[in-house]
N, CA, C and O atoms as CSV, one atom per row, in Angstrom:
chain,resi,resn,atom,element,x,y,z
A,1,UNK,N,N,6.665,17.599,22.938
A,1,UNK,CA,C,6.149,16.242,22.949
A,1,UNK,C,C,7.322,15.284,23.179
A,1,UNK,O,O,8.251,15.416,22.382
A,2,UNK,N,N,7.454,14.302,24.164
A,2,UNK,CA,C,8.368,13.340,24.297
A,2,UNK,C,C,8.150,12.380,23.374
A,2,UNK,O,O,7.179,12.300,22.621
A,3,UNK,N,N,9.382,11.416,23.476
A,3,UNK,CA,C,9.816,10.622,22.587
A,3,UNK,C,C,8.715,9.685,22.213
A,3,UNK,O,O,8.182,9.608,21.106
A,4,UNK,N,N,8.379,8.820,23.527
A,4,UNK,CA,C,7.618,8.252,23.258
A,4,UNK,C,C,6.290,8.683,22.691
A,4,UNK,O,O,5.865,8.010,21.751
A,5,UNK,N,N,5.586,9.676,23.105
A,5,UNK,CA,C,4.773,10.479,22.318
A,5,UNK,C,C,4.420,10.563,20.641
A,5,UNK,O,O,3.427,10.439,19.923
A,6,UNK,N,N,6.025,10.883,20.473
A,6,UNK,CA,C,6.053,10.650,19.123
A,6,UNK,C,C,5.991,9.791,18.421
A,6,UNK,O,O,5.617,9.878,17.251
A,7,UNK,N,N,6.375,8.700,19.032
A,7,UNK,CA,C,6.562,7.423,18.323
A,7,UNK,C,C,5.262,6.673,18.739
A,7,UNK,O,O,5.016,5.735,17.980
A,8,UNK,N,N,4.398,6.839,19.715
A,8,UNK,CA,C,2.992,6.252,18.999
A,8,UNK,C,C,2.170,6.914,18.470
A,8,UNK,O,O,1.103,6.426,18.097
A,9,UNK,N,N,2.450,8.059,18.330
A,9,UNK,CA,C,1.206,9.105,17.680
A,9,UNK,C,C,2.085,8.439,15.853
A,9,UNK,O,O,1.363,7.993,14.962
A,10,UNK,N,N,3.439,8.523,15.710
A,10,UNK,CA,C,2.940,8.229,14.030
A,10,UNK,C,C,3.206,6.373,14.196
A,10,UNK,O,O,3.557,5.750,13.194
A,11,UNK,N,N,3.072,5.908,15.049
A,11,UNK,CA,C,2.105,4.729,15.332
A,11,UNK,C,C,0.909,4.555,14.924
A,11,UNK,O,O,0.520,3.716,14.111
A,12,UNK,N,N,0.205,5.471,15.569
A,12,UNK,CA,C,-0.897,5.053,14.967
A,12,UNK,C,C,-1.606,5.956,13.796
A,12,UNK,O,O,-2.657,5.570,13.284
A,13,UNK,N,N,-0.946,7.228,13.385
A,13,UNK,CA,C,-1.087,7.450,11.989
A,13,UNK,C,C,-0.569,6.639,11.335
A,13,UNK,O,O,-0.584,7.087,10.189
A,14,UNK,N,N,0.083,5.314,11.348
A,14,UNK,CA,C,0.294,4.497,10.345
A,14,UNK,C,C,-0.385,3.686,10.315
A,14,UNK,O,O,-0.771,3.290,9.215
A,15,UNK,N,N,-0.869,3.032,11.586
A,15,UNK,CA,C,-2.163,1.901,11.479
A,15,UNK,C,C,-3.496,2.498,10.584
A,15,UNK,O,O,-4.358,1.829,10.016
A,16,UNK,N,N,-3.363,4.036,10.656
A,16,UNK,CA,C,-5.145,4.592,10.144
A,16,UNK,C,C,-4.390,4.648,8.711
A,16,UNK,O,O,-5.122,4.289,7.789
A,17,UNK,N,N,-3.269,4.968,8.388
A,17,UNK,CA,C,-3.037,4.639,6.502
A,17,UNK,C,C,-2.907,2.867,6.297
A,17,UNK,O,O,-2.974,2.427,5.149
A,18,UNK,N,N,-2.786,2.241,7.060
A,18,UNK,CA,C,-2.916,1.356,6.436
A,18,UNK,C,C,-4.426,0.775,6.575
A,18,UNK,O,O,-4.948,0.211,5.614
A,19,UNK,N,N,-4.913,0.891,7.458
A,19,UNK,CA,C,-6.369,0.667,7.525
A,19,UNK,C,C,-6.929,0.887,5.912
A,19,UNK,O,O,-7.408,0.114,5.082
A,20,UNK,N,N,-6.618,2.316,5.914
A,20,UNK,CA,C,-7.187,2.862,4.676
A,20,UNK,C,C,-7.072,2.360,3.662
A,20,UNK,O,O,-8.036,2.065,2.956
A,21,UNK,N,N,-5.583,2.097,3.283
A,21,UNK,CA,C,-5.408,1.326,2.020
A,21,UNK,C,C,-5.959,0.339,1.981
A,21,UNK,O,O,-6.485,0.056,0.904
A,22,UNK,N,N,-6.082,-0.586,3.077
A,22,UNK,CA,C,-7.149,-1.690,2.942
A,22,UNK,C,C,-8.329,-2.012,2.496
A,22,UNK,O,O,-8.598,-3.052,1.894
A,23,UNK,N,N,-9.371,-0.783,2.883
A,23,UNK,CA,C,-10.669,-0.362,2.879
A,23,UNK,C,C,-10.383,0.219,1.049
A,23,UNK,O,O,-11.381,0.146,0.332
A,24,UNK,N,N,-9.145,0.722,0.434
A,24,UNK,CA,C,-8.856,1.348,-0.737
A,24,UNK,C,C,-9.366,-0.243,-1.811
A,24,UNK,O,O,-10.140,-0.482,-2.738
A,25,UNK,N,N,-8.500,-0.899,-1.071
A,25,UNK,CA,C,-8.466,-2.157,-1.696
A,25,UNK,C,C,-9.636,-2.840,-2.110
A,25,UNK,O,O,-9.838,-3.220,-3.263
A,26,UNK,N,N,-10.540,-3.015,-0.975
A,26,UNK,CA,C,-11.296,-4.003,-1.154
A,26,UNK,C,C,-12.880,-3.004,-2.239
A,26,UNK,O,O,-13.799,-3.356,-2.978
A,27,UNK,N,N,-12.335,-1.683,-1.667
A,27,UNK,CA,C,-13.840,-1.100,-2.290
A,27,UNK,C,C,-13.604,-0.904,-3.860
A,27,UNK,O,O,-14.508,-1.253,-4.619
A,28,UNK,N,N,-12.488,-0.391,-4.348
A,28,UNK,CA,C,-11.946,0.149,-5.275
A,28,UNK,C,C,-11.933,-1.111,-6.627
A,28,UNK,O,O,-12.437,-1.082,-7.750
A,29,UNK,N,N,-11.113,-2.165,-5.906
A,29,UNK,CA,C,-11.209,-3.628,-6.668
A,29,UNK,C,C,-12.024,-4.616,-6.534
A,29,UNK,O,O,-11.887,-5.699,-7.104
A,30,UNK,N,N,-13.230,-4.219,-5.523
A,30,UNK,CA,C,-14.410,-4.720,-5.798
A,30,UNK,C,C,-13.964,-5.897,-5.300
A,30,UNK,O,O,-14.202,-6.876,-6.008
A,31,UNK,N,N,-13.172,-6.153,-3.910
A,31,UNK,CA,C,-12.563,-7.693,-3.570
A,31,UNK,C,C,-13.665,-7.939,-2.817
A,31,UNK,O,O,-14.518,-7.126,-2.458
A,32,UNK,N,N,-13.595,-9.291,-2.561
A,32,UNK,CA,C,-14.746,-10.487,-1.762
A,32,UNK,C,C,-13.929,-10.578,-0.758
A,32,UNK,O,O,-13.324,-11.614,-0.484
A,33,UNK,N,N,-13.845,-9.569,-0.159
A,33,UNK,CA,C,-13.870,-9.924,1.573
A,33,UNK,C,C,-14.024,-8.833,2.035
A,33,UNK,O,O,-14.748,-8.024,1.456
A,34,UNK,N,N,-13.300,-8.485,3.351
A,34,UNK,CA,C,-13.568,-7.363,4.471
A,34,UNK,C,C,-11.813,-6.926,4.401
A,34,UNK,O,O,-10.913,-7.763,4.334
A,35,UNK,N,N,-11.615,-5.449,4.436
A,35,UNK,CA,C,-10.779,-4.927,4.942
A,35,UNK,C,C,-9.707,-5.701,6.036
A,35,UNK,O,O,-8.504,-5.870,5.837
A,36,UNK,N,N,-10.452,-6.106,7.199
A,36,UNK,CA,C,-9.714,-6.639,8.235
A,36,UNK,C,C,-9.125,-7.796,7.459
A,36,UNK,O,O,-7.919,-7.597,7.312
A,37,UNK,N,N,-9.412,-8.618,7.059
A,37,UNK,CA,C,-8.991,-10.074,6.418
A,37,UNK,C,C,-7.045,-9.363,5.623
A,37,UNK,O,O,-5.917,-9.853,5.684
A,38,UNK,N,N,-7.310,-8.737,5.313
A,38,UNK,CA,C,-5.784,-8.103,4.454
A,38,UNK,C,C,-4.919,-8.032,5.735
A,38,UNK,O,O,-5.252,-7.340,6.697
A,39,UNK,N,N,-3.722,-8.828,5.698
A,39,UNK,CA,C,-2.877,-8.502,6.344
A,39,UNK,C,C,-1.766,-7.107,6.254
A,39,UNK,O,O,-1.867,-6.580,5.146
A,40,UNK,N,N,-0.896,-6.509,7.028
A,40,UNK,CA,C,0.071,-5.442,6.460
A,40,UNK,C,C,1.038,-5.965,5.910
A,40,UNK,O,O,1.710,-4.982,5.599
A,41,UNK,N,N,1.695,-7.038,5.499
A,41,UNK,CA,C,2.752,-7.787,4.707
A,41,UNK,C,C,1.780,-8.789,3.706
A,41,UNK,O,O,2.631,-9.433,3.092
A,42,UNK,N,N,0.785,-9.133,3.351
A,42,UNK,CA,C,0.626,-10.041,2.691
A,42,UNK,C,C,0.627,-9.897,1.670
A,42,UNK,O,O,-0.158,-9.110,1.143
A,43,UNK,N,N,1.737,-10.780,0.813
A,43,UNK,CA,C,1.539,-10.280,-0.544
A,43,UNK,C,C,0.240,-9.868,-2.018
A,43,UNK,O,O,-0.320,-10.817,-2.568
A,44,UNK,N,N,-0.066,-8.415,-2.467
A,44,UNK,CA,C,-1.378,-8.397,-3.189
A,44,UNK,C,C,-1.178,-9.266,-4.476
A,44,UNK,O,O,-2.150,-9.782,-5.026
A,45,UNK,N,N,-0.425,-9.356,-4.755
A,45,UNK,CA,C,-0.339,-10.613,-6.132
A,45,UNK,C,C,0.078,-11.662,-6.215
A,45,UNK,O,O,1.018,-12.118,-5.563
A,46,UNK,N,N,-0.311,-11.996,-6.716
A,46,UNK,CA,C,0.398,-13.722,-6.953
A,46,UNK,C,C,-0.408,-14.649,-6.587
A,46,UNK,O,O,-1.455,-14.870,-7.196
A,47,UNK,N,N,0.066,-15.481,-5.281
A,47,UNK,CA,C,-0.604,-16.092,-4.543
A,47,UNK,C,C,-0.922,-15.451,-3.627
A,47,UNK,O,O,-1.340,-16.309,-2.850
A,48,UNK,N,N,-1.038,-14.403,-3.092
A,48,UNK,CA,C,-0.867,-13.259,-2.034
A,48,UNK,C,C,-3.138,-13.360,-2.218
A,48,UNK,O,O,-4.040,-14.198,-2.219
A,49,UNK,N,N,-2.933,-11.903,-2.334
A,49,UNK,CA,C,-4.601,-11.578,-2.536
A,49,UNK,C,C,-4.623,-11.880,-3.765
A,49,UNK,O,O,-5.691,-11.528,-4.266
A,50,UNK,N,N,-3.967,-12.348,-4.447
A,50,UNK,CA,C,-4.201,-13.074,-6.600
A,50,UNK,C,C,-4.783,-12.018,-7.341
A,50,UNK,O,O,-5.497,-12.168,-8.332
A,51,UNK,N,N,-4.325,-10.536,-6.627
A,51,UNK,CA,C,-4.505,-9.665,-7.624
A,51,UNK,C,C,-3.463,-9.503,-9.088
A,51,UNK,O,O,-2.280,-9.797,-8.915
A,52,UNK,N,N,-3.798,-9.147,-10.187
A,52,UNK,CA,C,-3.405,-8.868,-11.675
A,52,UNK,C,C,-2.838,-7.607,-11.967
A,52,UNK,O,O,-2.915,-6.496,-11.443
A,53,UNK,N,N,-2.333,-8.009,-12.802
A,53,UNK,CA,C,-1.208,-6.860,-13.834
A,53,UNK,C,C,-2.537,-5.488,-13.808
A,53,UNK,O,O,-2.393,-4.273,-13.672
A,54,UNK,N,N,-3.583,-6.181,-13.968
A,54,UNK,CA,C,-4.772,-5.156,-14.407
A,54,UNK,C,C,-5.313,-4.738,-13.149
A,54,UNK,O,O,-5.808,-3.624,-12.981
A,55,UNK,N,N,-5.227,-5.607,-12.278
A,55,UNK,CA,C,-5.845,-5.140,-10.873
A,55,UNK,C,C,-4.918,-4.116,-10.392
A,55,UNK,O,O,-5.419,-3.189,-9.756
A,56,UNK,N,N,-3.309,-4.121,-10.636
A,56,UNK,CA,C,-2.463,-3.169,-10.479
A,56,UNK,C,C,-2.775,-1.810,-11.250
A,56,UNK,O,O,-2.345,-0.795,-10.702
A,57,UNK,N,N,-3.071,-1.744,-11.762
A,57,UNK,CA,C,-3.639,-0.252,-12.938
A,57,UNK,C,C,-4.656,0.240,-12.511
A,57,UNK,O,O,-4.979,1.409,-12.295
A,58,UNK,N,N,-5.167,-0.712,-12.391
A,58,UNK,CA,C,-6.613,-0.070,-11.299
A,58,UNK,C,C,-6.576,0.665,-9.567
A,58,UNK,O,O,-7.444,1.368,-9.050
A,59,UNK,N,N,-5.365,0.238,-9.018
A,59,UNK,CA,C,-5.100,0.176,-7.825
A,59,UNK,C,C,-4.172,1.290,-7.673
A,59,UNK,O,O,-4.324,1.968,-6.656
A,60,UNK,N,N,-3.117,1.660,-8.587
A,60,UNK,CA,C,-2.809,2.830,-9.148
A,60,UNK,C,C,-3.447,3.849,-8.889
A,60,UNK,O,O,-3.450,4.520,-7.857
A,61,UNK,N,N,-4.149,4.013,-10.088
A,61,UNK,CA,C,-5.456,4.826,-10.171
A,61,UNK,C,C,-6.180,5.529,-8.942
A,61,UNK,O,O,-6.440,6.726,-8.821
A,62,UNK,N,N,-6.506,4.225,-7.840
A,62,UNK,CA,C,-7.271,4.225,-6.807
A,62,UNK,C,C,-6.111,5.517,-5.902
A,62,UNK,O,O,-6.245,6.671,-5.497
A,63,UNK,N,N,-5.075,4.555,-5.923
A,63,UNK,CA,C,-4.066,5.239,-5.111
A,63,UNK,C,C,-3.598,6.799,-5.261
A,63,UNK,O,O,-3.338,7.549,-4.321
A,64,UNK,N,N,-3.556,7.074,-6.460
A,64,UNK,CA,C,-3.065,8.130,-6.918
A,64,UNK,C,C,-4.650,9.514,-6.862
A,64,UNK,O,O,-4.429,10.725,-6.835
A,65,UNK,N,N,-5.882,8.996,-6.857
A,65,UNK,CA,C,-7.220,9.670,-6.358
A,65,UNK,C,C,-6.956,10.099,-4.969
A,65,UNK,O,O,-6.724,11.247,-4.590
A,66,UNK,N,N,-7.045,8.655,-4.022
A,66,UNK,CA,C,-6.934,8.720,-2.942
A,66,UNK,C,C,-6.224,9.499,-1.872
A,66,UNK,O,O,-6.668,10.060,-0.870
A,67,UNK,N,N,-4.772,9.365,-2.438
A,67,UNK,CA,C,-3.786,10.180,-1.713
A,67,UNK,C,C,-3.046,10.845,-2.171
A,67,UNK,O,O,-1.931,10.785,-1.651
A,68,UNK,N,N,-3.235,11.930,-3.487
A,68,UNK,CA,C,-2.780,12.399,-3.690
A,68,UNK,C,C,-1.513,12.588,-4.297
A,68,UNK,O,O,-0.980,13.669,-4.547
A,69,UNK,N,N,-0.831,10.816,-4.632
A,69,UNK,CA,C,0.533,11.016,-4.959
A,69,UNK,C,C,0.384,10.412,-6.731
A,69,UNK,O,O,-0.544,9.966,-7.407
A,70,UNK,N,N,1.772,10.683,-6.955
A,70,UNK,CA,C,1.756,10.149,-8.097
A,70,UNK,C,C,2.708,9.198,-8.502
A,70,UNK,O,O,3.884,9.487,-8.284
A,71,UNK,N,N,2.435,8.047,-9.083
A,71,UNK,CA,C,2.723,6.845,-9.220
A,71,UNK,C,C,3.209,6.741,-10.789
A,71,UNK,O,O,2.460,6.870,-11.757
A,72,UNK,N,N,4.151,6.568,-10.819
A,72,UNK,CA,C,4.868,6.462,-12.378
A,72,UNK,C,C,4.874,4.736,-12.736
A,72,UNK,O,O,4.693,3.766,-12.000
A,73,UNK,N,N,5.141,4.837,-14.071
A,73,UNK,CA,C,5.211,3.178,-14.340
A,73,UNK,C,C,6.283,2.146,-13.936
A,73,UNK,O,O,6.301,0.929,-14.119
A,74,UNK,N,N,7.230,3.014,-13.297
A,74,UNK,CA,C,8.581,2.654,-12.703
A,74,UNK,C,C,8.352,1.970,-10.943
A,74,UNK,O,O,9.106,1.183,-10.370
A,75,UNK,N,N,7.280,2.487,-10.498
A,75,UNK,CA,C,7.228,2.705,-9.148
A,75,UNK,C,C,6.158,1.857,-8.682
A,75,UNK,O,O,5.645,2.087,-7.587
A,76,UNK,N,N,5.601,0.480,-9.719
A,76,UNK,CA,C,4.254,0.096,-9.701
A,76,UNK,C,C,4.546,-1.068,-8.900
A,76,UNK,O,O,3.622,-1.681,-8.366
A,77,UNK,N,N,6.107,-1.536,-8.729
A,77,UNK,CA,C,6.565,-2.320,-8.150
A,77,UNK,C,C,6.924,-2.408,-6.768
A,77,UNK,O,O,7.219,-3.384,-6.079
A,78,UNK,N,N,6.814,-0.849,-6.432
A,78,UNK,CA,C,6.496,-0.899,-5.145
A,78,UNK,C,C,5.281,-1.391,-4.543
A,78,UNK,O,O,5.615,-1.758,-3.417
A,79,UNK,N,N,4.108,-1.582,-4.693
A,79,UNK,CA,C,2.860,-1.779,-4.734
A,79,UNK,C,C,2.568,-3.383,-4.277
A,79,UNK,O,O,1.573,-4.042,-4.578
A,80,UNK,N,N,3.556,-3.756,-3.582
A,80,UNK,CA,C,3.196,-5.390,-3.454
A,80,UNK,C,C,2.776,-5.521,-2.604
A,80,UNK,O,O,2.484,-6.716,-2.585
A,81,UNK,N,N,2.301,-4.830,-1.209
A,81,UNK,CA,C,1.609,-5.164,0.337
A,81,UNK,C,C,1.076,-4.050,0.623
A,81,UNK,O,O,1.252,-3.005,-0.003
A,82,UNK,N,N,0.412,-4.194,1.556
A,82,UNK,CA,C,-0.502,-2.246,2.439
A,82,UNK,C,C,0.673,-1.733,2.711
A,82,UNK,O,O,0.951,-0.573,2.405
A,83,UNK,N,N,1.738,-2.767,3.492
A,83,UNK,CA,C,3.014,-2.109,4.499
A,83,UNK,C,C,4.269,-1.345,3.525
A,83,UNK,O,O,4.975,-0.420,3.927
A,84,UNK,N,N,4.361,-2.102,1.896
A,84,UNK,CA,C,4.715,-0.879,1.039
A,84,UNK,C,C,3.668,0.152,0.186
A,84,UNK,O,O,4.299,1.149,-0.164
A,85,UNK,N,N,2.733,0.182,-0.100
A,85,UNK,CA,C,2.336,1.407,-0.158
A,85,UNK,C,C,1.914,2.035,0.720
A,85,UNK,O,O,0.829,2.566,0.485
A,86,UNK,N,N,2.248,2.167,1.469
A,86,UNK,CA,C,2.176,2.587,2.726
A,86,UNK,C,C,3.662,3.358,2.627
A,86,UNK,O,O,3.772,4.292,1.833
A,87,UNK,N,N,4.586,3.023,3.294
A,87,UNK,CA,C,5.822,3.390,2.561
A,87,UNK,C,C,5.774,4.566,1.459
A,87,UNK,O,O,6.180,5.719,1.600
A,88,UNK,N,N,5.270,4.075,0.510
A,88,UNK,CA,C,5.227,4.212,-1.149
A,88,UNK,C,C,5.213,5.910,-0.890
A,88,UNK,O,O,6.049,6.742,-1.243
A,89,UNK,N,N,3.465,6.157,0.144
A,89,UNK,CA,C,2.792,6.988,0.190
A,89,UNK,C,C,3.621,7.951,0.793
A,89,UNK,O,O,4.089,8.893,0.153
A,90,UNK,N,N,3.951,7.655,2.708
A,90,UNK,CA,C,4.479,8.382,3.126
A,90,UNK,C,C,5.915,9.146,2.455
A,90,UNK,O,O,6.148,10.346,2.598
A,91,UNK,N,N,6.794,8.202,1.715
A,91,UNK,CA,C,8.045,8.747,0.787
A,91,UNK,C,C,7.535,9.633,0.183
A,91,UNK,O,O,8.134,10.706,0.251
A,92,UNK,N,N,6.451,9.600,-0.520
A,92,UNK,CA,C,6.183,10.682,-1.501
A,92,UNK,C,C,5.421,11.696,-0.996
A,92,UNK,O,O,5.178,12.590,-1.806
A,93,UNK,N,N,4.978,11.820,0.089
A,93,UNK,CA,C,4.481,12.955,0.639
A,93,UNK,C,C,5.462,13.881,1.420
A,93,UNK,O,O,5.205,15.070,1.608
A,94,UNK,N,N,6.955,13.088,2.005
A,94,UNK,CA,C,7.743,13.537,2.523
A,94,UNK,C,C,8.469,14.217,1.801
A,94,UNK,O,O,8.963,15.217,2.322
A,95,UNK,N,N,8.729,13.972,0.619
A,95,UNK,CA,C,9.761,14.005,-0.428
A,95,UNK,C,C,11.053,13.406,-0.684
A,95,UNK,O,O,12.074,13.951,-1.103
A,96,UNK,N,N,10.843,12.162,-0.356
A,96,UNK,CA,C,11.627,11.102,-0.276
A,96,UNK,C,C,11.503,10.569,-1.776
A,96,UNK,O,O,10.604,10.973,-2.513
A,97,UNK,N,N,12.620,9.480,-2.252
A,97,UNK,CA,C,12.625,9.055,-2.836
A,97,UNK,C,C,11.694,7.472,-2.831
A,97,UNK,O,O,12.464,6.530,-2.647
A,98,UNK,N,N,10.593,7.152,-2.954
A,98,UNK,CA,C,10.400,5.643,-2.520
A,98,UNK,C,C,11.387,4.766,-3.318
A,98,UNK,O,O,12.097,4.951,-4.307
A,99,UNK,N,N,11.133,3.711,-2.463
A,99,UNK,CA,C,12.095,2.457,-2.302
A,99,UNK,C,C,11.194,1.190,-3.164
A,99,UNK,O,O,10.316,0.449,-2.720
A,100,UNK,N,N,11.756,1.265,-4.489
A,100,UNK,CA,C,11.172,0.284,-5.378
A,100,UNK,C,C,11.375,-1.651,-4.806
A,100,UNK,O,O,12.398,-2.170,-4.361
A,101,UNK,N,N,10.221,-2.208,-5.006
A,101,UNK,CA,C,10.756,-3.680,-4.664
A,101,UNK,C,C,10.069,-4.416,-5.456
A,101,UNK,O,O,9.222,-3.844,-6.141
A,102,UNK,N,N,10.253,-6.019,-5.600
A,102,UNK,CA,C,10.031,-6.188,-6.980
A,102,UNK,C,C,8.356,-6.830,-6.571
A,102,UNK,O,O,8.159,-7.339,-5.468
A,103,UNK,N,N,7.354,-6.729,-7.511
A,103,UNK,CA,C,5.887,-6.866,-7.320
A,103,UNK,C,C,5.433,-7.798,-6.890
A,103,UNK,O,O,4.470,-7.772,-6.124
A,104,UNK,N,N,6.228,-9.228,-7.417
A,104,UNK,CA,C,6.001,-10.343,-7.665
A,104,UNK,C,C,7.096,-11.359,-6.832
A,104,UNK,O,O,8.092,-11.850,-7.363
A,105,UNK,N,N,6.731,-11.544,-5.550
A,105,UNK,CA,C,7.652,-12.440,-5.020
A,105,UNK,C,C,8.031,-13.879,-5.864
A,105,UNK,O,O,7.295,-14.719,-6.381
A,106,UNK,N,N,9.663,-13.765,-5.757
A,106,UNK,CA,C,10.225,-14.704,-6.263
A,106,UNK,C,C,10.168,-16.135,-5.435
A,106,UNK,O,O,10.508,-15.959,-4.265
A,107,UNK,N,N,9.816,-17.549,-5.749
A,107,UNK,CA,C,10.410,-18.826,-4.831
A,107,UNK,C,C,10.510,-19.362,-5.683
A,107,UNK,O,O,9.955,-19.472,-6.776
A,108,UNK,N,N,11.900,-20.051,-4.771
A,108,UNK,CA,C,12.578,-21.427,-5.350
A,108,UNK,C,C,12.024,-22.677,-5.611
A,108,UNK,O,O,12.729,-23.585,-6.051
């Protein structure tokens, strides 16, 4: 398989995990909208989608059903957009270490 080959085939196995997590999102936490409406960077808490400390436990949960990985209480901070758990997912299926970031965007 050539280069390019490769690089849109896990192209677009990444668009169908993030799709998913989306569709994870909205069914799982019972959100008022549509899948499509979630951007891949938009932040899920805060002012983002104004999901909660509790909506995070739940989303966990969802995540850790869903795909199989497992999510420690250390690692919940990865969890702030589709485009890091997304990340989150693929690290831990690879056997990577994921890349913690903090949940809750900071502004000045």
């Amino acid at each position: 398989m050539s280069n390019y080959q490769e690089t849109r085939e896990k192209a677009l196995q990444r668009r169908a995990l993030n799709e998913q997590i989306k569709s994870l999102l909205v069914s799982y936490l019972e959100l008022n909208c549509e899948p499509g409406q979630i951007t891949d960077d938009q932040p899920l808490f805060g002012r983002g989608l104004g999901l909660d400390s509790l909506d995070a436990l739940e989303l966990v949960v969802g995540i850790e059903e869903a795909f199989e990985v497992s999510v420690s209480d250390d690692d919940i901070s990865s969890l702030s957009s589709v485009n890091k758990i997304a990340e989150y997912i693929l690290a831990f299926q690879q056997g990577r270490e994921p890349v913690a970031a903090p949940m809750f965007e900071q502004h000045a």
